[in-house]
C-alpha positions as CSV (number, residue, x, y, z in Angstrom):
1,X,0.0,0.0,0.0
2,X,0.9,3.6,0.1
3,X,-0.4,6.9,1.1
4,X,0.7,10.3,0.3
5,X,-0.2,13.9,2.6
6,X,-1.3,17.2,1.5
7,X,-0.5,20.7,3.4
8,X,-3.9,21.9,3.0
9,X,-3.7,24.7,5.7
10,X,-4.2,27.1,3.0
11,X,-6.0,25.6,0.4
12,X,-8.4,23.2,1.4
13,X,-9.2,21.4,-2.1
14,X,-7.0,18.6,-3.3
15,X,-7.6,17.5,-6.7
16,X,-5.8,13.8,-7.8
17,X,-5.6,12.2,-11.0
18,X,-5.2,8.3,-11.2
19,X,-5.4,6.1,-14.0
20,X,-5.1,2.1,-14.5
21,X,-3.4,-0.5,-16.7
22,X,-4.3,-4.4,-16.1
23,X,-0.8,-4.7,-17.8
24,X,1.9,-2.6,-16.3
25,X,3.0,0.5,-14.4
26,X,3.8,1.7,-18.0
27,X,1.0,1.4,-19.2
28,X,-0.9,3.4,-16.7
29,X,1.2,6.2,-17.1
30,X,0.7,6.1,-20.8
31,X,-3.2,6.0,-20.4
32,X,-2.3,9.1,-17.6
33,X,-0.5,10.9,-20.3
34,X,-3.8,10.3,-22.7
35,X,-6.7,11.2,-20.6
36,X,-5.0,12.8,-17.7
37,X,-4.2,16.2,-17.0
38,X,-7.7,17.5,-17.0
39,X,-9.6,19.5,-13.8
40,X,-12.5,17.9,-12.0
41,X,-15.0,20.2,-13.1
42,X,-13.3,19.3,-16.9
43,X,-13.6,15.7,-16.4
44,X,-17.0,15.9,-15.5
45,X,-18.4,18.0,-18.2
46,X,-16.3,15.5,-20.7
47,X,-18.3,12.7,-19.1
48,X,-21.7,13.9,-19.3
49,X,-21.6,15.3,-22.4
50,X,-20.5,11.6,-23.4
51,X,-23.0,10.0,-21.8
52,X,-25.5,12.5,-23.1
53,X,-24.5,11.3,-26.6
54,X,-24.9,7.8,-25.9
55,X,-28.2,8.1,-24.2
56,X,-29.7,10.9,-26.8
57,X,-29.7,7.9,-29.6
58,X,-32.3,7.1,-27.8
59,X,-35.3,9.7,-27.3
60,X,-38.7,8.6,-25.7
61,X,-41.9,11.0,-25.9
62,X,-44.5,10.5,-23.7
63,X,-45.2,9.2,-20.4
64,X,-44.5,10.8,-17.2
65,X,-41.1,12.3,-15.6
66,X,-40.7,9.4,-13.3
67,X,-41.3,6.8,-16.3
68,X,-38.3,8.9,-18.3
69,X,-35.7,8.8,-15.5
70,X,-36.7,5.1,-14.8
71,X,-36.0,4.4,-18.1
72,X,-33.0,6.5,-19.3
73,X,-31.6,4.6,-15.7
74,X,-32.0,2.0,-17.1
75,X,-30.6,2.2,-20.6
76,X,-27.7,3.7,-19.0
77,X,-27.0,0.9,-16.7
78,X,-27.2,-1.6,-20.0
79,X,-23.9,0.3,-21.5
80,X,-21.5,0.1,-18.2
81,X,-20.0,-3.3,-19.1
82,X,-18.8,-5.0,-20.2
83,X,-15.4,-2.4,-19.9
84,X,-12.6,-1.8,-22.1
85,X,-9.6,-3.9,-20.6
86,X,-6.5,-2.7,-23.3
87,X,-4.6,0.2,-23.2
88,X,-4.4,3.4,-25.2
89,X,-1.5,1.4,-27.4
90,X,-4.1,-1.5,-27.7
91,X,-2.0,-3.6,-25.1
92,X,-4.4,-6.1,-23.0
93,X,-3.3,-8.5,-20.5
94,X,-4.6,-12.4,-22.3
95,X,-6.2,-15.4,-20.0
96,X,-2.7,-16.9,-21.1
97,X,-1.3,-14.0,-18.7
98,X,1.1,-12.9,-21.4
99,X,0.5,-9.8,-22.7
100,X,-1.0,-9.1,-26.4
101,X,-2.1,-6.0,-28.6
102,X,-5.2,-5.7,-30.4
103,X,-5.3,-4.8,-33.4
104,X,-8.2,-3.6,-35.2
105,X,-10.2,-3.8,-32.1
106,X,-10.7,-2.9,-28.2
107,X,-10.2,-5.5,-26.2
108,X,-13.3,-6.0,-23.2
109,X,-13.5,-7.8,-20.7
110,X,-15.6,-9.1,-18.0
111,X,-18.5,-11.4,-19.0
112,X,-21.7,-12.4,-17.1
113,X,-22.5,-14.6,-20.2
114,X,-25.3,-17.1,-18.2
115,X,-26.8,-13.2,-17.8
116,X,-26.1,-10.8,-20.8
117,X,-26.8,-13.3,-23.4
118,X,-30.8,-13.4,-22.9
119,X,-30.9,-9.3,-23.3
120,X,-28.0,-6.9,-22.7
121,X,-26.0,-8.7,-26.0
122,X,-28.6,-7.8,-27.9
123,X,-29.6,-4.2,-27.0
124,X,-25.7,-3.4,-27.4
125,X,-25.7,-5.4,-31.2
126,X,-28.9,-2.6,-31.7
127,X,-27.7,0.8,-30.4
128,X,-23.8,0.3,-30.5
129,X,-23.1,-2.1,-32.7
130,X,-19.3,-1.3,-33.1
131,X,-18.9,-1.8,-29.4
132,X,-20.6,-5.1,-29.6
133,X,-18.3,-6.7,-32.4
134,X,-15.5,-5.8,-30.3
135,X,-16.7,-7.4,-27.4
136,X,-17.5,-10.3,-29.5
137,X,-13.8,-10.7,-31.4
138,X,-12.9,-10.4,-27.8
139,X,-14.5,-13.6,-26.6
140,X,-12.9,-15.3,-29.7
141,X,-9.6,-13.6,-28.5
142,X,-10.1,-15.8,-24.8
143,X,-10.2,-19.0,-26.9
144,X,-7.3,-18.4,-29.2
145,X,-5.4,-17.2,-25.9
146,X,-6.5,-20.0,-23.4
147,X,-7.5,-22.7,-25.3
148,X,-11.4,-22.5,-24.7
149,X,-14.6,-20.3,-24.5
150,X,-15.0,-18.4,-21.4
151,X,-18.6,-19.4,-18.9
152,X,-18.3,-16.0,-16.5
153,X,-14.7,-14.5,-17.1
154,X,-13.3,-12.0,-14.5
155,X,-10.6,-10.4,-15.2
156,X,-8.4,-12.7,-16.8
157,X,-9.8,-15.6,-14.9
158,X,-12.7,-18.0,-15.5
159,X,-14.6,-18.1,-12.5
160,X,-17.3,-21.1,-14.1
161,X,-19.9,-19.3,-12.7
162,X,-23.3,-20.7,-13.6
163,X,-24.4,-23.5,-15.4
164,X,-25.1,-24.7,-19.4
165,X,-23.6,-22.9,-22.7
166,X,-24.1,-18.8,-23.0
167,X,-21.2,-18.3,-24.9
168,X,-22.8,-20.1,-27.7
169,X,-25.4,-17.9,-28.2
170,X,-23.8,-14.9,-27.1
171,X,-21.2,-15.0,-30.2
172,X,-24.6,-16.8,-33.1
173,X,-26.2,-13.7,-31.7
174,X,-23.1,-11.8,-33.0
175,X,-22.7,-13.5,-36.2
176,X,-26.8,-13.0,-36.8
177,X,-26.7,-9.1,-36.4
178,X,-23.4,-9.4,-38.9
179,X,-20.9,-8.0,-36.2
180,X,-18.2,-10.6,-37.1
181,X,-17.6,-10.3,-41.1
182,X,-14.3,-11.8,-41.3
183,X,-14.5,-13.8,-37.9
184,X,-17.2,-16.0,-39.0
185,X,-14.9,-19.1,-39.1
186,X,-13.0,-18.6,-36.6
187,X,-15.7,-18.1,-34.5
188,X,-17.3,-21.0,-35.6
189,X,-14.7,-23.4,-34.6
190,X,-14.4,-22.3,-31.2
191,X,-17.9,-22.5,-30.7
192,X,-17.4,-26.1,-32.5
193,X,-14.8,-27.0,-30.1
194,X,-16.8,-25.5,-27.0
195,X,-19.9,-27.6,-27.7
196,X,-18.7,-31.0,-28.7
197,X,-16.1,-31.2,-26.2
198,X,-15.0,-31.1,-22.4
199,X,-11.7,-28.6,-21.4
200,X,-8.9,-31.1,-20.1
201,X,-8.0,-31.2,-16.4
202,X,-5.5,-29.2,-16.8
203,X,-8.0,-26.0,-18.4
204,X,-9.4,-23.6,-15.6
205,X,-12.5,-24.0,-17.7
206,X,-15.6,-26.5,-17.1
207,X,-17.0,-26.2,-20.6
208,X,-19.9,-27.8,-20.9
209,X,-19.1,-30.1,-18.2
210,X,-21.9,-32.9,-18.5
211,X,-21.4,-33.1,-22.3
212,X,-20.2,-36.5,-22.2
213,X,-23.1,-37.5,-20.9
214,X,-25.4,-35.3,-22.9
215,X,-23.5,-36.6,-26.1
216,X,-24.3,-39.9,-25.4
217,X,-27.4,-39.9,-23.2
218,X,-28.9,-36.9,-25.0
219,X,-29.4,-35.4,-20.9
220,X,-26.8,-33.8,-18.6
221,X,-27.2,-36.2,-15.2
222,X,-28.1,-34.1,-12.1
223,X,-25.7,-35.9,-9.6
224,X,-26.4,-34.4,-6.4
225,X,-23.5,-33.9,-4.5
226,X,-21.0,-34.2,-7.0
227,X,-17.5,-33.4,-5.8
228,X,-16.5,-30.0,-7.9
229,X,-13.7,-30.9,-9.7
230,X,-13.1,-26.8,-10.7
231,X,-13.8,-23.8,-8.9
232,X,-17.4,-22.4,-9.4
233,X,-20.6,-23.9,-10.2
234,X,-21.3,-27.3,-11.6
235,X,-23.4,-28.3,-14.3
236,X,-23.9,-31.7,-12.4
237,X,-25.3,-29.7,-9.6
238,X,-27.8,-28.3,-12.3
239,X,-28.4,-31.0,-14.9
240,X,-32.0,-30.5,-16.3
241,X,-31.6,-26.8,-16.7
242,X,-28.2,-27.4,-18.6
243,X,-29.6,-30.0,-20.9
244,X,-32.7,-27.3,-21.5
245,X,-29.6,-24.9,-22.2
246,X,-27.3,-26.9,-24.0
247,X,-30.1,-28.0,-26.2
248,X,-30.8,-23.9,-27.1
249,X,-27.1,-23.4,-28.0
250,X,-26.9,-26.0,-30.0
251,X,-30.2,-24.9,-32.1
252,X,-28.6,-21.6,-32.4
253,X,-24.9,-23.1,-34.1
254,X,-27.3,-25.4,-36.1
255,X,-28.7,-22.2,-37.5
256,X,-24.8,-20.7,-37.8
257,X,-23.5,-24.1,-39.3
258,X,-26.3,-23.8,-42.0
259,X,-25.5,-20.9,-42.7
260,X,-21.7,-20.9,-43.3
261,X,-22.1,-24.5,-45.1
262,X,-21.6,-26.6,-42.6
263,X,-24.3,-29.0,-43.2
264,X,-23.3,-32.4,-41.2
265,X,-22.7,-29.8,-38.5
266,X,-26.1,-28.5,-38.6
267,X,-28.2,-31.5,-38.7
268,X,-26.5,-32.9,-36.1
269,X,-26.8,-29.4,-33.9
270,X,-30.7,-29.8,-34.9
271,X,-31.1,-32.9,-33.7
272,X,-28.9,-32.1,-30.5
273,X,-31.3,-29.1,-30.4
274,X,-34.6,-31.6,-29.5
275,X,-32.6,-33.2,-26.2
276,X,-35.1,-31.0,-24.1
277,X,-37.7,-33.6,-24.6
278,X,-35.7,-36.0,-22.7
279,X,-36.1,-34.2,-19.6
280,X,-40.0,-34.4,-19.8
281,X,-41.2,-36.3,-17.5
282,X,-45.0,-37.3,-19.3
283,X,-46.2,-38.6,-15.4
284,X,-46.0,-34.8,-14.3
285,X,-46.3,-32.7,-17.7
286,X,-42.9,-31.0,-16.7
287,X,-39.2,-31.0,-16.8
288,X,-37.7,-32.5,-14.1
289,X,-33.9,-33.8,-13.8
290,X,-32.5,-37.4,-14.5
291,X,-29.9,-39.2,-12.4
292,X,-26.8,-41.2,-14.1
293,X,-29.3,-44.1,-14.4
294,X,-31.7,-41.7,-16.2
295,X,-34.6,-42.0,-13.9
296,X,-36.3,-39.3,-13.2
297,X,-35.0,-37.9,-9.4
298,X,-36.3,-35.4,-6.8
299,X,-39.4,-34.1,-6.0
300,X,-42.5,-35.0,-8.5
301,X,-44.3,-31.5,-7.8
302,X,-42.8,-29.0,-10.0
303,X,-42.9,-26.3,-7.9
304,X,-40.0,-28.8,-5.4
305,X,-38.4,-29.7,-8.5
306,X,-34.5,-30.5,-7.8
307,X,-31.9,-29.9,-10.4
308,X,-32.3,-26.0,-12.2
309,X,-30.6,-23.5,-12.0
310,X,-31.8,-20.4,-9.3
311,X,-34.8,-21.6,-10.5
312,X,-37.8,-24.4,-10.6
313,X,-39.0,-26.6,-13.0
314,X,-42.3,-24.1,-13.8
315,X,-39.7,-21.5,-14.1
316,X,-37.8,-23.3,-16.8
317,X,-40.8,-24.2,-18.8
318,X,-40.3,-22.0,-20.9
319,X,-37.1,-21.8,-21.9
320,X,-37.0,-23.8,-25.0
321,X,-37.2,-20.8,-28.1
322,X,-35.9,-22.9,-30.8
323,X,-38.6,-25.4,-30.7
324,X,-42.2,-23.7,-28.6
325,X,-44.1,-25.8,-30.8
326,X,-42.8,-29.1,-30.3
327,X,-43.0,-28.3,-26.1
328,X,-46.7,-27.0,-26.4
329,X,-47.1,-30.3,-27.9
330,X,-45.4,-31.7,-25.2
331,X,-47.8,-30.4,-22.9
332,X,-50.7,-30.7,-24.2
333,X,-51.5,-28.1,-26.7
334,X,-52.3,-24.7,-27.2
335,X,-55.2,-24.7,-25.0
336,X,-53.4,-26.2,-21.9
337,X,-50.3,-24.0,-22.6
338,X,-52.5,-21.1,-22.0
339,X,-53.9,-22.1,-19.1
340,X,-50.3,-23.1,-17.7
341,X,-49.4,-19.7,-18.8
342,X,-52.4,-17.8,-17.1
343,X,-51.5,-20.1,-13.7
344,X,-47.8,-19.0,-13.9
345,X,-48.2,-15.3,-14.0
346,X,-51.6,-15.3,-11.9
347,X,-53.3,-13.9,-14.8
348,X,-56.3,-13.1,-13.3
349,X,-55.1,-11.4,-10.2
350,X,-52.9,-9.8,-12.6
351,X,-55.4,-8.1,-14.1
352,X,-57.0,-6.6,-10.8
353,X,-54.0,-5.4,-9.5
354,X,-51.0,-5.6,-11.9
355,X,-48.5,-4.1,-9.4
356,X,-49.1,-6.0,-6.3
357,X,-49.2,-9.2,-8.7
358,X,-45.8,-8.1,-9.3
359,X,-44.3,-7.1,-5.8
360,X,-46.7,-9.7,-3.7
361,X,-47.3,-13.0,-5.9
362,X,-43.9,-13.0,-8.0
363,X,-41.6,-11.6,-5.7
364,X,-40.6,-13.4,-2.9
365,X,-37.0,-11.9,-2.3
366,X,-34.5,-10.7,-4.2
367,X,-32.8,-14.2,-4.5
368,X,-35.3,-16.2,-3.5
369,X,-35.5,-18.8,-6.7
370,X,-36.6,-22.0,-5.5
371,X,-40.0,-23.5,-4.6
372,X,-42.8,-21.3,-6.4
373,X,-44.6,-21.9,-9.3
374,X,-45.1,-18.3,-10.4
375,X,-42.7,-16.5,-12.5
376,X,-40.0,-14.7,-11.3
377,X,-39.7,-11.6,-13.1
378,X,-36.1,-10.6,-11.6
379,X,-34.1,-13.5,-12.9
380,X,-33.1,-14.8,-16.1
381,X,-34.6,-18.1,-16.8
382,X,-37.9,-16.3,-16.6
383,X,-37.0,-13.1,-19.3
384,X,-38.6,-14.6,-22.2
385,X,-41.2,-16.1,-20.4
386,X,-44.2,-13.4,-21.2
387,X,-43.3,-13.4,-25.2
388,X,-44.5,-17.1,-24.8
389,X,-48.0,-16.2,-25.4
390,X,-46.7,-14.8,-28.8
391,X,-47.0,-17.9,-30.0
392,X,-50.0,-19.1,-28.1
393,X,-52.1,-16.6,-30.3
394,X,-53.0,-14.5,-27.0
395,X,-50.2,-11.6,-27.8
396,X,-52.2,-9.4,-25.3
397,X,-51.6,-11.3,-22.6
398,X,-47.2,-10.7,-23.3
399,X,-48.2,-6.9,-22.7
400,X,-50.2,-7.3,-19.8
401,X,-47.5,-9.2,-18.3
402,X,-44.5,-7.0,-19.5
403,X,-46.4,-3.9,-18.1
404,X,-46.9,-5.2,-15.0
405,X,-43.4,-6.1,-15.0
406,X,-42.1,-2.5,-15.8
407,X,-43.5,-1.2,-12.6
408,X,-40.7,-3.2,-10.4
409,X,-38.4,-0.6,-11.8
410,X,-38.6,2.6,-10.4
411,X,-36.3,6.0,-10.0
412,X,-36.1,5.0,-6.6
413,X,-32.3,4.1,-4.8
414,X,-34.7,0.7,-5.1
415,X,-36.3,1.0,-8.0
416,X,-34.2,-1.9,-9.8
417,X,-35.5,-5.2,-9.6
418,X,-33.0,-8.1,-8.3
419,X,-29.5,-8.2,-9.2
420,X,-28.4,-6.3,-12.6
421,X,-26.4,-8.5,-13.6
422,X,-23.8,-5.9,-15.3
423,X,-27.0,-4.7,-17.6
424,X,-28.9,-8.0,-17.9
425,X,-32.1,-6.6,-16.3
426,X,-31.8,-2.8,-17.1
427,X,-31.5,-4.3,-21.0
428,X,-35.1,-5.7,-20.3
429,X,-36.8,-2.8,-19.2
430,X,-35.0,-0.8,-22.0
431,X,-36.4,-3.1,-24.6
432,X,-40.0,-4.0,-23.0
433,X,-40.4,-0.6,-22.6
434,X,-39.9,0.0,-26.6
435,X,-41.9,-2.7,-27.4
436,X,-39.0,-4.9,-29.1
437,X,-37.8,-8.0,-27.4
438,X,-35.1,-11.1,-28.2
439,X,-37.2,-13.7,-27.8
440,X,-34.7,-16.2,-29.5
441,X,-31.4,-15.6,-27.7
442,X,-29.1,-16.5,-30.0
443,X,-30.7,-15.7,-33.4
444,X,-32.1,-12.3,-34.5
445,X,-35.8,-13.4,-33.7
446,X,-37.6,-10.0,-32.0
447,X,-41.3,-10.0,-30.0
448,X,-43.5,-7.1,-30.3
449,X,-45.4,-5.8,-27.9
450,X,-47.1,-2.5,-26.9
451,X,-44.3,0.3,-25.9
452,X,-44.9,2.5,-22.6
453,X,-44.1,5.2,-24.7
454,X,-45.8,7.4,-27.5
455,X,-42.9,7.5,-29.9
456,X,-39.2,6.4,-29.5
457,X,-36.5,7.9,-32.3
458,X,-33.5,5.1,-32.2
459,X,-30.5,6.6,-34.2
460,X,-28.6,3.4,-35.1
461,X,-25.4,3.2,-37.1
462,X,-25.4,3.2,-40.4
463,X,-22.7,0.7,-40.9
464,X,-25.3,-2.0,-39.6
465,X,-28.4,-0.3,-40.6
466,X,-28.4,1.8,-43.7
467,X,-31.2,3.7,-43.1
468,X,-30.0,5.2,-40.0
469,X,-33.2,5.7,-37.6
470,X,-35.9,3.1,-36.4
471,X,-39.3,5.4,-35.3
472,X,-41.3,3.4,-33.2
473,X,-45.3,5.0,-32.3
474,X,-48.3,4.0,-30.3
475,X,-49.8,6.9,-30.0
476,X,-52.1,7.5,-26.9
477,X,-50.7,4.1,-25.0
478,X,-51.0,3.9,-21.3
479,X,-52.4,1.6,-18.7
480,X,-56.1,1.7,-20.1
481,X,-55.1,1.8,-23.7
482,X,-52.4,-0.8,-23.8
483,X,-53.7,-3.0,-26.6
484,X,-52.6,-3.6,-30.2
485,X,-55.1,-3.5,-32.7
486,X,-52.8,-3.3,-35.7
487,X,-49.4,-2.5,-36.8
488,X,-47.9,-1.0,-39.7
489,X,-44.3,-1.3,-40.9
490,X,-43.4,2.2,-43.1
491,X,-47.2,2.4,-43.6
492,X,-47.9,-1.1,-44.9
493,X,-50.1,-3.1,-42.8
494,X,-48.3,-5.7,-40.4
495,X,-49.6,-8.8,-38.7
496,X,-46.9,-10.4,-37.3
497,X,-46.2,-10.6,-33.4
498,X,-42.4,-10.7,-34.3
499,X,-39.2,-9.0,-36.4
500,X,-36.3,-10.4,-38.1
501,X,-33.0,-7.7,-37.7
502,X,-33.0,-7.7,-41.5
503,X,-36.8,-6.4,-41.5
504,X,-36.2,-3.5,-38.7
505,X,-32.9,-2.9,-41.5
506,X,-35.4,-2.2,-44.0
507,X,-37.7,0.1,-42.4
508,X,-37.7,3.3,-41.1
509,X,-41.0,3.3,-39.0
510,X,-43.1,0.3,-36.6
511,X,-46.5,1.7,-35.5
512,X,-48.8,0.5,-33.4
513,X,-52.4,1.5,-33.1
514,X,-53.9,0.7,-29.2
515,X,-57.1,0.5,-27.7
516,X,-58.7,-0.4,-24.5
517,X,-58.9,-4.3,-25.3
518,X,-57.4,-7.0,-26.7
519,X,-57.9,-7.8,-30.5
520,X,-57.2,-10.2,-33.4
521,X,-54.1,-9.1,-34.2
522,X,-51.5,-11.2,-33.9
523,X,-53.7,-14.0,-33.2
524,X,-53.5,-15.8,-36.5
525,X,-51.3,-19.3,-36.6
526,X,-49.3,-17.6,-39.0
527,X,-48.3,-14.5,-36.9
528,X,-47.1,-16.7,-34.4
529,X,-42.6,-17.0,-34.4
530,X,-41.2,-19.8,-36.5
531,X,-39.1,-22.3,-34.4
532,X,-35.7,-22.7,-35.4
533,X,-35.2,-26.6,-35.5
C-alpha cells in the first residue's frame, strides 16, 4: 500500500488524477498521459456530455417524468459493461497472462454470459453495434489465448460461474446481427470445439461439463452432491436446466453451421437441439432432472423440482425458443399452454391489480429462486417467459405481463429489480419498454409488444443499418389503452407478433395503433414466431 499527505492549511481542495493498466505500471502512465491532465469540473463536463450522446440515440416521448428517468436509468446501466480492458496502445493482459495488442479492435473484458446473453448482447448489437463486435472478437480472442470459451470471465480468470452454454449464443447472436464479417470461421470453430467437447483437467474452464453425458445420453445427469472438480458452479449440480440450455445453443450453431455450409454440423446441432424432450417427464407434464441411471429424481411437484438452476422446474418451462411448438405439444396443446401460462403469471389477479401481482405474488425476495410456481420476473430463466404467449395466439396477454413487470423498476435508490447483472435486467426494461424484445437468444428473432411510450426515435449506425433511424409509435398508449389493434411497418399493414434484424434494417417506422382491449391481431397461426429446429 501507500499513502501520500497534502498541506492543506491554506488551500483546502486537493484534486488527484489516477489512472489504470491491467498490464503494467507503463501502461498506466501512458493511459495518464492520454486522458490525464484534465480539472475535476473538466472531467466531469467530458463525461456527461458523453454519456449524453450515448443516451440521446435514444429519445422517448411521452409518459410521465418518473417513467423517463426510470427508463433513461436504465438504458444507462445496460452500456457500463462489459469495460474496455486494453490500453491506449491497444495492449491487453490475455487469459494466457502474457501480454497481447489488439489490433483492429478494443479488447473488453468481464462477461456475465449465463446473464447478458438473454438481453443486454442484444440491446448493445442494436444501439452500439461497433462496441458489440469488439466485445465479440474479444470472446474469440479468450479462446485463441486459453485454449477454450470463457462461462463467466473476470478479469483474466474463469470463474465457471453458472451452469449450461451462454457463450454459444452470445457470439450466433453476434454472427446474426453481422458483427463478425471476417471472424465467422473462426468463431465457428471455437464455438465447434466449446460444444462438442469437455476442457482437459489441466484447463481452468468446465466447458460444458456434463457433455459426455449429454453426447451420449442426450441429458446432462443431475448428480447431487458431485465433488466440484473446478472452482465455481457445476453443471452436475444443475443437470436438467443445462440439458434445456445446452439444447438452445446448440439450435442456435445449427442455425450458424447452416449458414456458413456446414451441413453435417447443422443437422446434427438440430437434432442435438430436441434433447429437451428428454427431460419431460410425461407422469407430471414438466421438466424435471434425470440421475446417471436416467430416472427421473427429486421431488415430483414442479414447484419442489431439484436440479435448475436459481430456478424451478415451472420457471424453466419455458425456456425452449428454438422449438415452442414441439413443447406446447409436449404439454398438451395450445389450449393447456394457455392455461399453464395464465396459472404462472396469476393472470387473473394480474389483471385486478398488476403491481401488487408483481411485488406480492412473484416476488418473494431478491434471491429467492426455488420452490414457487409463479414467475419470477427478476431472474433470467424467466426473461422470455411473457413473449411465450406470442406464440399461443394471445399476444395481449405478453403486454399485460410486460407492463406489470415495468412497474418493479422505479427512479427510486430501489427501484431496480434483483440483481443487474452488469445490464442483464436494465436491457429488459429498455427493450420491454420500446416494445422490441429477443425472444430467441441467439438468433435475430424480436417480440413485439405495446411500448410505454408514444414515440421512441432510435439513431442506429449506419454501418449495420443503412437507413440510420428506427421510429417506433403508439400513439395515446397507457395503462387503459395498452392493446394492439394493428401494426404497420413504413405504412404497410403488419400482422406479425415478431421481427427479423433484417426487416427493422429495411424500415424506417413500426406503429402500433392501441385500444382499451385485446384484438385479433396477432392471433393468427401464421403470426405466431417460427421455431428454429
Amino acid at each position: 500500500g501507500a499513502y501520500v499527505r497534502f498541506d492543506t492549511t491554506k488551500d483546502r481542495t486537493v484534486e488527484a488524477t489516477t489512472a489504470l493498466s491491467y498490464v503494467d505500471a507503463r501502461g498506466a502512465a501512458r493511459n495518464l498521459r492520454a486522458e490525464g491532465g484534465h480539472s475535476f469540473d473538466s472531467v466531469r463536463r467530458g463525461a456527461q456530455r458523453t454519456w449524453e450522446k450515448r443516451l440521446d440515440d435514444v429519445r422517448v416521448r411521452g409518459g410521465d417524468d418518473t417513467l423517463r428517468r426510470t427508463f433513461y436509468s436504465s438504458l444507462y446501466r445496460s452500456f457500463l459493461a462489459p469495460n474496455v480492458g486494453s490500453d491506449v496502445d491497444g495492449r491487453y493482459t490475455g487469459w494466457d497472462q502474457e501480454i497481447h495488442r489488439a489490433k483492429g479492435f478494443t479488447y473488453y473484458q468481464n462477461w456475465s454470459l449465463w446473464d447478458t446473453y438473454r438481453t443486454q448482447s442484444q440491446l448493445l448489437s442494436l444501439l452500439a453495434p461497433r462496441e458489440a463486435r469488439d466485445m465479440a472478437i474479444s470472446v474469440i480472442k479468450i479462446d485463441e489465448e486459453s485454449g477454450w470459451l470463457p462461462k463467466w470471465g473476470y478479469g483474466t480468470v474463469e470463474t465457471n460461474i453458472m451452469t449450461g452454454d451462454p457463450v454459444t449464443p452470445f457470439l450466433t447472436n453476434a454472427y446474426q446481427q453481422g458483427l463478425l464479417h471476417g471472424w465467422e470461421e473462426k468463431a465457428y470453430r471455437a464455438l465447434k470445439k466449446n460444444a462438442d467437447g469437455v476442457p482437459p483437467t489441466e484447463s481452468p474452464a468446465v466447458g460444458r461439463e456434463a457433455n459426455r453425458e449429454y453426447l451420449a445420453d442426450g441429458f446432462a445427469p443431475y448428480v447431487k452432491g458431485r465433488p466440484h472438480a473446478k472452482p465455481g458452479d457445476s453443471d452436475y449440480d444443475h443437470g436438467a436446466s443445462a440439458t434445456l440450455e445446452y439444447a438452445l445453443s446448440d439450435a442456435m450453431l445449427s442455425r450458424m453451421a447452416r449458414d456458413l455450409g456446414h451441413d453435417a454440423d447443422a443437422k446434427r446441432y438440430a437434432e442435438r437441439a430436441q434433447s429437451y424432450r428428454n427431460v419431460f417427464d410425461p407422469s407430471t407434464g414438466f421438466f424435471r432432472a434425470r440421475d446417471a441411471e436416467g430416472a427421473f429424481t427429486g421431488p415430483a411437484d414442479p414447484a419442489q423440482s431439484e436440479g435448475f438452476h436459481e430456478g424451478t422446474s415451472w420457471q424453466y418451462q419455458w425456456l425452449v425458443p428454438q422449438d415452442l411448438p414441439g413443447m406446447i405439444d409436449l404439454i398438451g396443446g395450445t389450449a393447456a399452454a394457455n392455461e399453464r401460462l395464465d396459472s404462472f403469471f396469476a393472470y387473473d389477479r394480474l389483471l385486478a391489480d398488476p403491481a401488487k401481482t408483481a411485488r406480492e405474488v412473484w416476488v418473494n425476495g431478491p434471491y429467492d429462486y426455488y420452490n414457487a410456481d409463479k414467475y419470477n420476473p427478476q431472474n433470467e430463466p424467466d426473461l422470455i417467459a411473457p413473449y411465450t404467449y406470442l406464440s399461443t395466439g394471445q399476444p395481449w396477454k405478453t403486454t399485460d405481463v410486460v407492463h406489470a413487470a415495468l412497474t418493479l423498476f422505479t427512479d427510486t435508490p430501489t427501484g431496480m429489480t434483483g440483481n443487474d447483472d452488469l445490464g442483464t435486467m436494465s436491457a429488459w426494461n429498455v427493450l420491454s419498454s420500446i416494445g422490441i424484445f429477443p425472444i430467441q437468444p441467439g438468433y435475430d428473432t424480436w417480440g413485439l409488444s405495446t411500448p410505454v411510450f408514444d414515440r421512441v426515435d432510435l439513431t442506429l449506425d449506419r454501418r449495420y443499418y443503412p437507413r440510420g433511424t428506427l421510429t417506433i409509435t403508439a400513439p395515446g398508449t397507457s395503462d387503459a389503452d395498452r392493446y394492439i389493434q394493428s401494426a404497420r411497418t413504413d405504412g404497410s399493414p403488419y400482422a406479425r407478433t415478431w421481427l427479423t434484424t433484417d426487416a427493422l434494417r429495411s424500415v424506417r417506422s413500426l406503429a402500433f395503433t392501441v385500444g382499451p382491449q385485446p384484438s385479433g391481431w396477432g392471433t393468427s397461426t401464421e403470426a405466431v414466431p417460427p421455431p428454429l429446429t
